[in-house]
PyMOL Python script that loads the backbone (N, CA, C, O; Angstrom):
from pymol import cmd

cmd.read_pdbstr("""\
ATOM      1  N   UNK A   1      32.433 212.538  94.819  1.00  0.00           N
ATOM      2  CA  UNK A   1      31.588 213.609  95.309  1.00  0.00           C
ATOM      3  C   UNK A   1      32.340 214.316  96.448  1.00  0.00           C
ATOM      4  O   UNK A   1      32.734 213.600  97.368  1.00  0.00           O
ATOM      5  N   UNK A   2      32.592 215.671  96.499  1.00  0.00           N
ATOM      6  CA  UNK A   2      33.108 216.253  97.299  1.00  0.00           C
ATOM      7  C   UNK A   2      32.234 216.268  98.890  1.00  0.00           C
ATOM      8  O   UNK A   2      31.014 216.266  99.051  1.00  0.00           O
ATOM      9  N   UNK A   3      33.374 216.283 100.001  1.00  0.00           N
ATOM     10  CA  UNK A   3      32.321 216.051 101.234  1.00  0.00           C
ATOM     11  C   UNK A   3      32.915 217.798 101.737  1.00  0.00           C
ATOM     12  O   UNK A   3      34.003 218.327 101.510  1.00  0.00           O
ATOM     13  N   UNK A   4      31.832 218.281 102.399  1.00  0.00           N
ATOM     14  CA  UNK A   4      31.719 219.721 103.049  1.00  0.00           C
ATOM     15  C   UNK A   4      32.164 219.295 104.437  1.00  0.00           C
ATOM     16  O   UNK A   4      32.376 218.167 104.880  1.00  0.00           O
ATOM     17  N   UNK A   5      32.244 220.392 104.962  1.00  0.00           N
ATOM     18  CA  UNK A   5      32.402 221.106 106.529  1.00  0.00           C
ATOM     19  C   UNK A   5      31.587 222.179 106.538  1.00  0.00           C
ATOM     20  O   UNK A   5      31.581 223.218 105.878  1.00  0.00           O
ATOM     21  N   UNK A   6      30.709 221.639 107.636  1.00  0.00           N
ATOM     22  CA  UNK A   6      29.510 222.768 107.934  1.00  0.00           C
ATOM     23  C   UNK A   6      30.478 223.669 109.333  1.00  0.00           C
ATOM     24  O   UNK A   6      31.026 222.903 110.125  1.00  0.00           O
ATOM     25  N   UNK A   7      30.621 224.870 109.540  1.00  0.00           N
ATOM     26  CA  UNK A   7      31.921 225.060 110.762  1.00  0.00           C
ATOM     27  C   UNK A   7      31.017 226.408 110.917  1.00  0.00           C
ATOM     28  O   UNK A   7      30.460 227.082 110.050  1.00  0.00           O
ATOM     29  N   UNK A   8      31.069 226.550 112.270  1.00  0.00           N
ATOM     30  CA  UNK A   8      30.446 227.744 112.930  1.00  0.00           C
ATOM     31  C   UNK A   8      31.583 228.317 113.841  1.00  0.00           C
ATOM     32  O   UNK A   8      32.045 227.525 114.661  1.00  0.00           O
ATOM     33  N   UNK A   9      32.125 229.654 113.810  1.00  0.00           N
ATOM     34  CA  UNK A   9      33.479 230.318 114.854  1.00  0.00           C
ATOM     35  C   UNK A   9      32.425 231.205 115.745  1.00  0.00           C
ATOM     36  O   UNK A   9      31.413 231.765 115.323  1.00  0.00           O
ATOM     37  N   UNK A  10      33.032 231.184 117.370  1.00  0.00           N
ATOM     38  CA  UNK A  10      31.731 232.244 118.303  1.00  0.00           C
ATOM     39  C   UNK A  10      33.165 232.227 119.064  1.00  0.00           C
ATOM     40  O   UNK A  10      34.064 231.400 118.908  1.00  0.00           O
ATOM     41  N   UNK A  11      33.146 233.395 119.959  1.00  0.00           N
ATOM     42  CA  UNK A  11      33.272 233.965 120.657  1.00  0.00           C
ATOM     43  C   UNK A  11      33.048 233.166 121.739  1.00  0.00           C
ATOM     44  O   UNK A  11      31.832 233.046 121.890  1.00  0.00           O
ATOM     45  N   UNK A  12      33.982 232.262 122.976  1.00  0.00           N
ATOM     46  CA  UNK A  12      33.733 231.780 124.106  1.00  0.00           C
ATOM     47  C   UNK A  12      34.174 232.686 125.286  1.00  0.00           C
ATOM     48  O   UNK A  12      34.735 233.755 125.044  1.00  0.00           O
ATOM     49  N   UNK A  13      33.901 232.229 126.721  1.00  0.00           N
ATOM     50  CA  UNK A  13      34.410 233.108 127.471  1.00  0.00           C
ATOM     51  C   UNK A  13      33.981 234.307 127.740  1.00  0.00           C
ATOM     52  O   UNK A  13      33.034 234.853 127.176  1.00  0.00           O
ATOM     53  N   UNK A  14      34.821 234.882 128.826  1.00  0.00           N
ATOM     54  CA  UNK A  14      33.646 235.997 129.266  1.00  0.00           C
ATOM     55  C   UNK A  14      35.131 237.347 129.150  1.00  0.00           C
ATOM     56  O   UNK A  14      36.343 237.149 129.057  1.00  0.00           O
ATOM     57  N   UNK A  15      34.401 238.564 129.206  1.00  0.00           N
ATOM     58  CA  UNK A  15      35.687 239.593 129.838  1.00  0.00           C
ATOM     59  C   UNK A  15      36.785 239.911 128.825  1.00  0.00           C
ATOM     60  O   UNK A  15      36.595 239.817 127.612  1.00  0.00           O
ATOM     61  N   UNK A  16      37.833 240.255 129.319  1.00  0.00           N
ATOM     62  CA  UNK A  16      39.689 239.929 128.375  1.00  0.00           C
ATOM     63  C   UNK A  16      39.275 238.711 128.303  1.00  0.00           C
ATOM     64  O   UNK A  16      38.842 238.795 127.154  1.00  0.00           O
ATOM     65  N   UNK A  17      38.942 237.091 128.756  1.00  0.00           N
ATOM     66  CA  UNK A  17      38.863 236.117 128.321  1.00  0.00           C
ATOM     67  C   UNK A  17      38.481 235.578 127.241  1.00  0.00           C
ATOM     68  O   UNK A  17      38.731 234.392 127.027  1.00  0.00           O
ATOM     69  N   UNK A  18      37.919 236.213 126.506  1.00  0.00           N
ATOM     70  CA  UNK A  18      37.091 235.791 124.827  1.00  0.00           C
ATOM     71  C   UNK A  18      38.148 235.115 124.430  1.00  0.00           C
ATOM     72  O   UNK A  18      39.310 235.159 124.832  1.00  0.00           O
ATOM     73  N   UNK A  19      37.488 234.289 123.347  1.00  0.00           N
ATOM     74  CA  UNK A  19      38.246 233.567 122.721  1.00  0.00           C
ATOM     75  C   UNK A  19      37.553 232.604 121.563  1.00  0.00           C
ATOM     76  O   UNK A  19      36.753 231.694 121.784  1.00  0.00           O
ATOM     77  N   UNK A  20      38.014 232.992 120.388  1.00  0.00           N
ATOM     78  CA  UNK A  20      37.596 232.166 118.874  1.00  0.00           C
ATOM     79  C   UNK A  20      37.462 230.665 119.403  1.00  0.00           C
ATOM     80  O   UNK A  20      38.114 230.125 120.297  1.00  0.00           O
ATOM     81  N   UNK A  21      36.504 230.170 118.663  1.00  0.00           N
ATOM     82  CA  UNK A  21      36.352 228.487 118.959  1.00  0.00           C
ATOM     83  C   UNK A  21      35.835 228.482 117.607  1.00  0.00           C
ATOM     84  O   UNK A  21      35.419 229.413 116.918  1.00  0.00           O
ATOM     85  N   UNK A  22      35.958 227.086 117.334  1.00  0.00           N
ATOM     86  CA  UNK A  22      35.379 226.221 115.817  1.00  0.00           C
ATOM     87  C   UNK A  22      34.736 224.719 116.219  1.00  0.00           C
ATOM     88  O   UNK A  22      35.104 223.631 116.661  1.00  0.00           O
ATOM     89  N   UNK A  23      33.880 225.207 115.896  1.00  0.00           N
ATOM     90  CA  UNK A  23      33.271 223.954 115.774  1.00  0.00           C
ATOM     91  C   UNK A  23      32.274 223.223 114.461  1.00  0.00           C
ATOM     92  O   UNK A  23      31.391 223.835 113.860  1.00  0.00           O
ATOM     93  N   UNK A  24      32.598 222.051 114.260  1.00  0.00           N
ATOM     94  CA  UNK A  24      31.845 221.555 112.873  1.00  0.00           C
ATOM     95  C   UNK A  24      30.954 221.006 113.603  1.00  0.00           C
ATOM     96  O   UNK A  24      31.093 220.295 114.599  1.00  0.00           O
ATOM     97  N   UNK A  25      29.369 221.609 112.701  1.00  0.00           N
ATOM     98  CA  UNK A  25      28.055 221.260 112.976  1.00  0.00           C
ATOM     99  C   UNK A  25      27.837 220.276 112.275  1.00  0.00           C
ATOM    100  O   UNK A  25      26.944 219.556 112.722  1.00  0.00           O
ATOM    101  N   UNK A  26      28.589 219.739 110.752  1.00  0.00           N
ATOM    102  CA  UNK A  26      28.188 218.245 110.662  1.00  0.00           C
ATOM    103  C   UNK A  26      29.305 218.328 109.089  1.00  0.00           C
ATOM    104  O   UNK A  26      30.262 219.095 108.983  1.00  0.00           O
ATOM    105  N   UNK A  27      28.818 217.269 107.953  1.00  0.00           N
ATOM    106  CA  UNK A  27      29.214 216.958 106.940  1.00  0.00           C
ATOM    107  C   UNK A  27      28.120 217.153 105.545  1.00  0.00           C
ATOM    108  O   UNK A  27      26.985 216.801 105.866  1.00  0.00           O
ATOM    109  N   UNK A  28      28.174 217.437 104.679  1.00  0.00           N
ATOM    110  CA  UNK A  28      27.453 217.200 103.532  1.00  0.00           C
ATOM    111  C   UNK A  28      28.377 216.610 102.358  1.00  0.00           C
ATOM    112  O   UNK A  28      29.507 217.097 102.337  1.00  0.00           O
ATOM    113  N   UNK A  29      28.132 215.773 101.508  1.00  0.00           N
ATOM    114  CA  UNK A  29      28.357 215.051 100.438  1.00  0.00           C
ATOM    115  C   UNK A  29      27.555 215.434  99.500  1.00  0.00           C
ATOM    116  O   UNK A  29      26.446 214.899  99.498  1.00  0.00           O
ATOM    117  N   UNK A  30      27.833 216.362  98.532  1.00  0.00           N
ATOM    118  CA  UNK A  30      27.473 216.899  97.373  1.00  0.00           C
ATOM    119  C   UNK A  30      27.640 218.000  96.900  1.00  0.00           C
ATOM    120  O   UNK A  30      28.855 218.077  96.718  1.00  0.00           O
ATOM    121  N   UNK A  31      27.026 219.205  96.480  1.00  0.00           N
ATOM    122  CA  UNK A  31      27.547 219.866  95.325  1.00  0.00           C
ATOM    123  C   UNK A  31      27.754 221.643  96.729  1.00  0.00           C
ATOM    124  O   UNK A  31      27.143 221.671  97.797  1.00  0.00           O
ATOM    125  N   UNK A  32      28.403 222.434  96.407  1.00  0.00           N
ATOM    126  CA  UNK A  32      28.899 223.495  97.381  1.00  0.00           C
ATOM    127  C   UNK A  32      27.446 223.972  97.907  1.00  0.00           C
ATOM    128  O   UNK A  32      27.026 224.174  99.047  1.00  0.00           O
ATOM    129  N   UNK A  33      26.742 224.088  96.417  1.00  0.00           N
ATOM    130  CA  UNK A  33      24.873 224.518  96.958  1.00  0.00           C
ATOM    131  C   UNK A  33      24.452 223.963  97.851  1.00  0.00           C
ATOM    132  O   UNK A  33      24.176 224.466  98.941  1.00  0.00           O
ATOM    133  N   UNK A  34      24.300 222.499  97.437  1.00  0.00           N
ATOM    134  CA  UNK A  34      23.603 222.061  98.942  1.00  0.00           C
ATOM    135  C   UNK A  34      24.321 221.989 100.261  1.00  0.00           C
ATOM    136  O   UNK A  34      23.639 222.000 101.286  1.00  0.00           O
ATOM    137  N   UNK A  35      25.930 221.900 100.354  1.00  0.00           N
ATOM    138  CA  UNK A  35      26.181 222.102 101.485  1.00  0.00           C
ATOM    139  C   UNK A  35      26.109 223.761 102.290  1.00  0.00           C
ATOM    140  O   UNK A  35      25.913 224.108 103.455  1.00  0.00           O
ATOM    141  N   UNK A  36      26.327 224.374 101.245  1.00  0.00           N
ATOM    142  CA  UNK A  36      25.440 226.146 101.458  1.00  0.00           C
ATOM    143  C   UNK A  36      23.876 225.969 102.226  1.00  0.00           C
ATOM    144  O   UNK A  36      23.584 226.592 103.247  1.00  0.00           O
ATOM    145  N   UNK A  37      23.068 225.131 101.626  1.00  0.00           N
ATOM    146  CA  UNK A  37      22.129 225.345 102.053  1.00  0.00           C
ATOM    147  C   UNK A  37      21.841 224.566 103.124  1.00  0.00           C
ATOM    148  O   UNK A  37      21.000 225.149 103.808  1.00  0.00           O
ATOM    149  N   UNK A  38      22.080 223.747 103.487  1.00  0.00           N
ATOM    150  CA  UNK A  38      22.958 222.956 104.735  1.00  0.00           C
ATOM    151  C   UNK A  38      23.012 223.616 105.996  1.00  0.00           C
ATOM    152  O   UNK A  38      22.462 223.421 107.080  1.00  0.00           O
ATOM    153  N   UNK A  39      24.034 224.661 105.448  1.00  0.00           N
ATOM    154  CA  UNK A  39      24.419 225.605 106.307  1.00  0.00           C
ATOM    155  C   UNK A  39      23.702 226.530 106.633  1.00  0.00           C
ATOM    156  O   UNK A  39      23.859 226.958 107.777  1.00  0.00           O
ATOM    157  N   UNK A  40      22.721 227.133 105.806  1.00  0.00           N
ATOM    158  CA  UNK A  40      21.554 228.069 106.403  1.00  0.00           C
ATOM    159  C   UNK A  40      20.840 227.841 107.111  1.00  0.00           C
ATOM    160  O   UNK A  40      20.423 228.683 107.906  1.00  0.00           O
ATOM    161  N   UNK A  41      20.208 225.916 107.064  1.00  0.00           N
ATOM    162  CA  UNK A  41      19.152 225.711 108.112  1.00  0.00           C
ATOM    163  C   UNK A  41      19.968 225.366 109.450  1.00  0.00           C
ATOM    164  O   UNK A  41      19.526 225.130 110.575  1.00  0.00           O
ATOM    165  N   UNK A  42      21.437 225.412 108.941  1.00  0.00           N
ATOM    166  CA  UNK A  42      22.057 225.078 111.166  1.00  0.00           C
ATOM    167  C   UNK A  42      21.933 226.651 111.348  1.00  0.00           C
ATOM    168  O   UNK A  42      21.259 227.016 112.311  1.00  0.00           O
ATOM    169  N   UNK A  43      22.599 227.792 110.401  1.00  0.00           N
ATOM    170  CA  UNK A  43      22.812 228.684 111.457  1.00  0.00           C
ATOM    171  C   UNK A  43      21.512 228.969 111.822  1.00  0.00           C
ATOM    172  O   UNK A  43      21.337 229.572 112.881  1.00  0.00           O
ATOM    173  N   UNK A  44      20.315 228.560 110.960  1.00  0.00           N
ATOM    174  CA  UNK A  44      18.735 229.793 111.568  1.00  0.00           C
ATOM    175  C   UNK A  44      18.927 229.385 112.449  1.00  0.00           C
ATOM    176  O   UNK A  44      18.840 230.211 113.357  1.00  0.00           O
ATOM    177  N   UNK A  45      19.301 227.971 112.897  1.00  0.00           N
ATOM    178  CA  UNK A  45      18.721 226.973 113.999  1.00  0.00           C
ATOM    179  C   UNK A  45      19.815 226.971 115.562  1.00  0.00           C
ATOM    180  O   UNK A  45      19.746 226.536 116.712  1.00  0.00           O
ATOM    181  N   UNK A  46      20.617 227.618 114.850  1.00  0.00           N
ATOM    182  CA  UNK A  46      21.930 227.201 116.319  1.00  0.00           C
ATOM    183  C   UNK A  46      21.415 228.290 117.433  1.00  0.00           C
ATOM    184  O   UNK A  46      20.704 229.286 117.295  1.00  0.00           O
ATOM    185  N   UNK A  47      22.063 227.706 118.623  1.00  0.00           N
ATOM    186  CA  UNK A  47      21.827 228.359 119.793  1.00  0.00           C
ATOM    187  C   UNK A  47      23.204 228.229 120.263  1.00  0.00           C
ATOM    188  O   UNK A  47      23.776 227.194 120.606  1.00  0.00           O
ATOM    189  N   UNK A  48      23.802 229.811 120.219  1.00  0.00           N
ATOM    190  CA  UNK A  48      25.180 229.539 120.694  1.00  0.00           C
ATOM    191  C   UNK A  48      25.219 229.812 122.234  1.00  0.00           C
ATOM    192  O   UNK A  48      24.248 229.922 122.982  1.00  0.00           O
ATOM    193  N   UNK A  49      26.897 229.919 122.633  1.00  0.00           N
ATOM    194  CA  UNK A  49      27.090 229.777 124.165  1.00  0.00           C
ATOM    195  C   UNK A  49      26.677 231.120 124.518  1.00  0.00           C
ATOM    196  O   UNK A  49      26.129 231.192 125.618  1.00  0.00           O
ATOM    197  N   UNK A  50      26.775 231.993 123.996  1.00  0.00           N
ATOM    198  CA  UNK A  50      26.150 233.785 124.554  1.00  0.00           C
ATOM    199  C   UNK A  50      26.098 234.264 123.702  1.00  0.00           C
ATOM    200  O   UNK A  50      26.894 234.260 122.763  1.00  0.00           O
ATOM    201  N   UNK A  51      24.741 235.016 123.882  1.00  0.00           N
ATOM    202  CA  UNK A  51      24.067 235.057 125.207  1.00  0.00           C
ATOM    203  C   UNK A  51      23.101 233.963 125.282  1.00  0.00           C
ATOM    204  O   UNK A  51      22.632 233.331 124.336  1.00  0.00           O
ATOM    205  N   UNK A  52      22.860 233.816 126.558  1.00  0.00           N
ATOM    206  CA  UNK A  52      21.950 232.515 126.822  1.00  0.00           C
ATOM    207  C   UNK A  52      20.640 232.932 126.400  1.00  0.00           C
ATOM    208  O   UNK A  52      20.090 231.991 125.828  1.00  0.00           O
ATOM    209  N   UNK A  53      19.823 234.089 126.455  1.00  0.00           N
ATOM    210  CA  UNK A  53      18.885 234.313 125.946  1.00  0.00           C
ATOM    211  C   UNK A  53      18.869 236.071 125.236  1.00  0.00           C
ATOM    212  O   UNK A  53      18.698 237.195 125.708  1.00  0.00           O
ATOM    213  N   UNK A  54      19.116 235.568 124.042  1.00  0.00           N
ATOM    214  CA  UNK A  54      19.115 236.931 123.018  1.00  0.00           C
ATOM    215  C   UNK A  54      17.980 237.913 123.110  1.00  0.00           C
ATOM    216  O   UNK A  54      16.921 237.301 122.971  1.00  0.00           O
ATOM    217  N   UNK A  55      17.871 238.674 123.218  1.00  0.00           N
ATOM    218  CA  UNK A  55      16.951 239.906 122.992  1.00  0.00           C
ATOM    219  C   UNK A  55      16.653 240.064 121.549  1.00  0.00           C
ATOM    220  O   UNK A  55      15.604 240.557 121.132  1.00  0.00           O
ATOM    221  N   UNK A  56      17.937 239.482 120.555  1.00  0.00           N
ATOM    222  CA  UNK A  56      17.549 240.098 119.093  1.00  0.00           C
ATOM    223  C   UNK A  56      18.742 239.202 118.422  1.00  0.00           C
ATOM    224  O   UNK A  56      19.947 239.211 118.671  1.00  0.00           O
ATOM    225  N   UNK A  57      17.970 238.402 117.458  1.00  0.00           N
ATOM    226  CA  UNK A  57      18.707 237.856 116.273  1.00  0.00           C
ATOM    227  C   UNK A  57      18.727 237.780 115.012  1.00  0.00           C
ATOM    228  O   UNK A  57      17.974 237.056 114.360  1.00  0.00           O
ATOM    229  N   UNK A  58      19.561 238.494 114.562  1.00  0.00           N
ATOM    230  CA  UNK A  58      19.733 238.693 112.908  1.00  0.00           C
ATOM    231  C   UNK A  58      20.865 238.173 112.522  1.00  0.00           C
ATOM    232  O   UNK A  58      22.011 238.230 112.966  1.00  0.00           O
ATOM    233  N   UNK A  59      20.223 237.494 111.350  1.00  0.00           N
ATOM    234  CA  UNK A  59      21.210 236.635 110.384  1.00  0.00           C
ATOM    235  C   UNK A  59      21.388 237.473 109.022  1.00  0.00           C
ATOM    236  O   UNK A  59      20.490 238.088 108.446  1.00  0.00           O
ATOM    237  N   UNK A  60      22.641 237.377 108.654  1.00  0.00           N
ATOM    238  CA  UNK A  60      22.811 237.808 107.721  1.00  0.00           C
ATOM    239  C   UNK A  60      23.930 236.833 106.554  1.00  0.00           C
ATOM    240  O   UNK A  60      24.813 236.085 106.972  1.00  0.00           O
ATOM    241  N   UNK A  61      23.681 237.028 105.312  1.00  0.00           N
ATOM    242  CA  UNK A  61      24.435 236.405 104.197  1.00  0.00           C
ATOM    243  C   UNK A  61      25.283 237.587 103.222  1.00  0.00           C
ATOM    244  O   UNK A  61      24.894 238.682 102.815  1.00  0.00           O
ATOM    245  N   UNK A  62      26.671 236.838 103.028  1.00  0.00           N
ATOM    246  CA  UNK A  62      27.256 237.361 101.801  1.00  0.00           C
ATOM    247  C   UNK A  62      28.137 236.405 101.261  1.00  0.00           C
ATOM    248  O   UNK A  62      29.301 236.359 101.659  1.00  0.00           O
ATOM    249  N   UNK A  63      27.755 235.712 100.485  1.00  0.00           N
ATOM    250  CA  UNK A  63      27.890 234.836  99.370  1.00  0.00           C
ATOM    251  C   UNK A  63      27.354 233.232 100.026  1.00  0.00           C
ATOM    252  O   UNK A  63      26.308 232.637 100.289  1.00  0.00           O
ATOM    253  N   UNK A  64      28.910 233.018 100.075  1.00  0.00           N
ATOM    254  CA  UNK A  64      28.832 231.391 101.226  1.00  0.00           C
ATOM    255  C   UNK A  64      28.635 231.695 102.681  1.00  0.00           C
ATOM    256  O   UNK A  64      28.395 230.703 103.369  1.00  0.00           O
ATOM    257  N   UNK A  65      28.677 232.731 103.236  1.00  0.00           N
ATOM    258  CA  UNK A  65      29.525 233.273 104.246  1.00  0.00           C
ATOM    259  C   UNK A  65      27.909 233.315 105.420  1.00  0.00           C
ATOM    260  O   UNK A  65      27.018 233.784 104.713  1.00  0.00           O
ATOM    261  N   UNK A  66      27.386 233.026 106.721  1.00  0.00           N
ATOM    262  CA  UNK A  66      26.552 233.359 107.137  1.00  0.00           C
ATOM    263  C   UNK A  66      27.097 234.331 108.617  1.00  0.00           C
ATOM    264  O   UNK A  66      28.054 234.000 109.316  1.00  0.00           O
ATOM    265  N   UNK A  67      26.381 235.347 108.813  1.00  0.00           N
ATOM    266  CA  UNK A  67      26.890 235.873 110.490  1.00  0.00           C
ATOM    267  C   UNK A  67      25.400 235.837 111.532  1.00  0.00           C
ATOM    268  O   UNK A  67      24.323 236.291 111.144  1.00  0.00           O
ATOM    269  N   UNK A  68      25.483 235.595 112.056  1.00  0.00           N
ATOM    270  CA  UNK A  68      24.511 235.352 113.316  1.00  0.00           C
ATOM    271  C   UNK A  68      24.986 236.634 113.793  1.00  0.00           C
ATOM    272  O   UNK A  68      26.150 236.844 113.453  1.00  0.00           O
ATOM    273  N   UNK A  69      24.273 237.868 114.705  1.00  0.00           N
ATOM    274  CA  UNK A  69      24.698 238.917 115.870  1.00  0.00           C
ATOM    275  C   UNK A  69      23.151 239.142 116.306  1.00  0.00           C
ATOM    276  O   UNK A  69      22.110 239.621 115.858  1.00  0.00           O
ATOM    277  N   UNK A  70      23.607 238.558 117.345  1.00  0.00           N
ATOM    278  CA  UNK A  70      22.623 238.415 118.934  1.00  0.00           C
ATOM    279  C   UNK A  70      22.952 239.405 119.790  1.00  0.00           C
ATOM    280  O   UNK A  70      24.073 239.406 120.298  1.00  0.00           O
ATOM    281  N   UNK A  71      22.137 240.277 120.046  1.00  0.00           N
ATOM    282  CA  UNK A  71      21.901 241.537 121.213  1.00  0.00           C
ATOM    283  C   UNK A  71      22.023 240.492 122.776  1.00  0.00           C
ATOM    284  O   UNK A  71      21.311 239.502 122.945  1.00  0.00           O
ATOM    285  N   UNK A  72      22.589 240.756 123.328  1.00  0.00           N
ATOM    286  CA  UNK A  72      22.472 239.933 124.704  1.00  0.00           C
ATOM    287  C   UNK A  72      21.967 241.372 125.898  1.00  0.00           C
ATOM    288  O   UNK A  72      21.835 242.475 125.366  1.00  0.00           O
ATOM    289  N   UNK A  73      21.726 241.264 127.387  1.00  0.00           N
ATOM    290  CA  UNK A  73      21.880 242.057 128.087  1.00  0.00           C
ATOM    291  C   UNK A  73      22.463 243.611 127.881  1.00  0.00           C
ATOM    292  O   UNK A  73      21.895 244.699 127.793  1.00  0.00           O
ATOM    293  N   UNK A  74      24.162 243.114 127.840  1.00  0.00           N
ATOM    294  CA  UNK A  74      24.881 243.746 127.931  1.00  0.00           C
ATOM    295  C   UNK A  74      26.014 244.265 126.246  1.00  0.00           C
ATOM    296  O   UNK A  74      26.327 245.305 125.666  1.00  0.00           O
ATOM    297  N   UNK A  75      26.216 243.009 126.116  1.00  0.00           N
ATOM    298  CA  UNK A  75      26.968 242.739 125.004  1.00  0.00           C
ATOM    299  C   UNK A  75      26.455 242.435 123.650  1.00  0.00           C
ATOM    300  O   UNK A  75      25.286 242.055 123.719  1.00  0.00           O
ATOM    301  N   UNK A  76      26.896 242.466 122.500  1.00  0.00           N
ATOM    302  CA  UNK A  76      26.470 242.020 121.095  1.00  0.00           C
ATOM    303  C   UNK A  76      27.567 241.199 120.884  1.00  0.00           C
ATOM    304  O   UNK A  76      28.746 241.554 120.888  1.00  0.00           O
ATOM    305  N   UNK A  77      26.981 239.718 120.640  1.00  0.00           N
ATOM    306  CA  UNK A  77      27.565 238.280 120.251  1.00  0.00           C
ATOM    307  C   UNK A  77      27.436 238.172 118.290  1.00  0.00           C
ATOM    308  O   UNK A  77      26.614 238.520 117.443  1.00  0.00           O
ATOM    309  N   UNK A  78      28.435 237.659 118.301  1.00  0.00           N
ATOM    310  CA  UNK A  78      27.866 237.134 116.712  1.00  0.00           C
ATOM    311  C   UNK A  78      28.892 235.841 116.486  1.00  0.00           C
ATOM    312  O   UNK A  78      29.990 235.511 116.934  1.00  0.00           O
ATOM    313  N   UNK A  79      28.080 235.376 115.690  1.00  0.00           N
ATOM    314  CA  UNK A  79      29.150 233.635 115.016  1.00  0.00           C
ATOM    315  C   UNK A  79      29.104 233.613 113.819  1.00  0.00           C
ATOM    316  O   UNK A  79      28.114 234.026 113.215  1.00  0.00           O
ATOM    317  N   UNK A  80      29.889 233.253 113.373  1.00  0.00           N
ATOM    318  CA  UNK A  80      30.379 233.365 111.758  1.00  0.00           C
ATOM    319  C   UNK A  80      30.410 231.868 111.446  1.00  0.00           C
ATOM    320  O   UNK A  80      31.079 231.056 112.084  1.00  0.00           O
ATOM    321  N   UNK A  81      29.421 231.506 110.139  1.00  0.00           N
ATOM    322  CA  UNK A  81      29.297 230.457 109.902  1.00  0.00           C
ATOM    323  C   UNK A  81      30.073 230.290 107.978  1.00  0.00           C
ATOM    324  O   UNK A  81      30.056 231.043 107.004  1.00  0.00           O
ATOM    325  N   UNK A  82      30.604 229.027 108.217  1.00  0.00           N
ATOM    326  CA  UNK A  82      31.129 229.148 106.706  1.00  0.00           C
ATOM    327  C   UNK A  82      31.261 227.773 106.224  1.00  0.00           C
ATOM    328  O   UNK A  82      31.113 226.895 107.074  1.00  0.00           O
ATOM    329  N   UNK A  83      31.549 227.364 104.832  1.00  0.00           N
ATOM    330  CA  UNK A  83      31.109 225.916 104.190  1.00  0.00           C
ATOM    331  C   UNK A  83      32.657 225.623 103.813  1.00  0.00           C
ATOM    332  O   UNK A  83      33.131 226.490 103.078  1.00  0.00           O
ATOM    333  N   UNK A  84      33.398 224.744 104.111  1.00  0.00           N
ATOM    334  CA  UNK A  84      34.996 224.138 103.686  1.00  0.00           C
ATOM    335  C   UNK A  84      34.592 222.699 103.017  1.00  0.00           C
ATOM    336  O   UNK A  84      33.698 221.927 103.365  1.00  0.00           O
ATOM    337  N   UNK A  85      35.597 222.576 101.877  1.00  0.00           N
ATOM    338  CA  UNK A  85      35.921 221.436 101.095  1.00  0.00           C
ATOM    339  C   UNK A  85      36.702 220.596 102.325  1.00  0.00           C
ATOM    340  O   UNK A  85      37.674 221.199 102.780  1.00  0.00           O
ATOM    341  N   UNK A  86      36.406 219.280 102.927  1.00  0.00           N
ATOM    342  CA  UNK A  86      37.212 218.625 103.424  1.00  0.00           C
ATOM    343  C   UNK A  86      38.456 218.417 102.810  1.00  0.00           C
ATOM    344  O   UNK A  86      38.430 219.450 102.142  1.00  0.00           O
ATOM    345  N   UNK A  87      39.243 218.034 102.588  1.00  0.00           N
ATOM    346  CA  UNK A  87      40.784 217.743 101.780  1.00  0.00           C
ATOM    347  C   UNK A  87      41.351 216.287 102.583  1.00  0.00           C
ATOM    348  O   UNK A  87      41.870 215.355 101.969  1.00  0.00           O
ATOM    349  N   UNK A  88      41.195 216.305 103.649  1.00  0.00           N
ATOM    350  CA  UNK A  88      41.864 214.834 104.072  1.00  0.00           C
ATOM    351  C   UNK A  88      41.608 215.315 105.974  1.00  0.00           C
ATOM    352  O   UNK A  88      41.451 216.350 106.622  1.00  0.00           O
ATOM    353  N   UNK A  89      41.722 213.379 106.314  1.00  0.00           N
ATOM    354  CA  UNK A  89      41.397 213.371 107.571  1.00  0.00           C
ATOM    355  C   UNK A  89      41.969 212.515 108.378  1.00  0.00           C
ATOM    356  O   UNK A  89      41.556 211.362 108.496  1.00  0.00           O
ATOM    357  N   UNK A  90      42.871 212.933 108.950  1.00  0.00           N
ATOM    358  CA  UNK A  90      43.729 211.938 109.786  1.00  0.00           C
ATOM    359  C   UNK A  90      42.828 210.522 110.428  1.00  0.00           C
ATOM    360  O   UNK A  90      43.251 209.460 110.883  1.00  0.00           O
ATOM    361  N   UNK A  91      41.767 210.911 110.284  1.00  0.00           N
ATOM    362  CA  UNK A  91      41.397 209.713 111.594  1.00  0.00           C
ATOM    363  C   UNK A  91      40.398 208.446 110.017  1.00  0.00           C
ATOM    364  O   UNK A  91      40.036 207.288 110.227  1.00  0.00           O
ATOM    365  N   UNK A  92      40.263 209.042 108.949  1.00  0.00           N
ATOM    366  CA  UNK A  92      39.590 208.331 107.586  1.00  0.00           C
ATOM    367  C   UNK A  92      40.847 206.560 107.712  1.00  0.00           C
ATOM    368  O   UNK A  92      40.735 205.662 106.877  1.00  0.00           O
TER     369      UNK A  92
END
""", "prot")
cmd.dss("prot")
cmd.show_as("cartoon", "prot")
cmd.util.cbc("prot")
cmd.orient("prot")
């Protein structure tokens, strides 16, 4: 049975400082669907690093692919959520 990577990329940092981050929200063991769908109930559910409190959140889908873009204060945040085949793991 193939195991997933649930992986969310945001925007850290403030200013010229931004900066891509990855982080895996967890694992699924089974078919790409359910780790797809996996992945829909973290992104409804995630609360990323900015903005600390959104004015406005819309999620959007195109295929596997999810984007979060949160209105903040000042700025518009978004995180890009996506589903990977594990392949191998140094630490297994």
């Amino acid at each position: 049975m193939p195991r997933w990577g649930l992986l969310a990329e945001q925007h850290v940092g403030t200013g010229e400082g931004k900066q891509w981050s990855i982080s895996v929200l967890g694992h699924v063991e089974g078919t790409r669907e359910e780790a797809v769908a996996a992945l829909r109930e973290q992104a409804e559910q995630y609360k990323p690093q900015h903005p600390y409190r959104p004015k406005r959140r819309v999620l959007y889908r195109d295929g596997d692919t999810f984007l979060l873009v949160l209105d903040g204060t000042w700025q518009v945040f978004h995180c890009r959520f996506t589903v990977a085949e594990q392949l191998s793991d140094s630490a297994a």
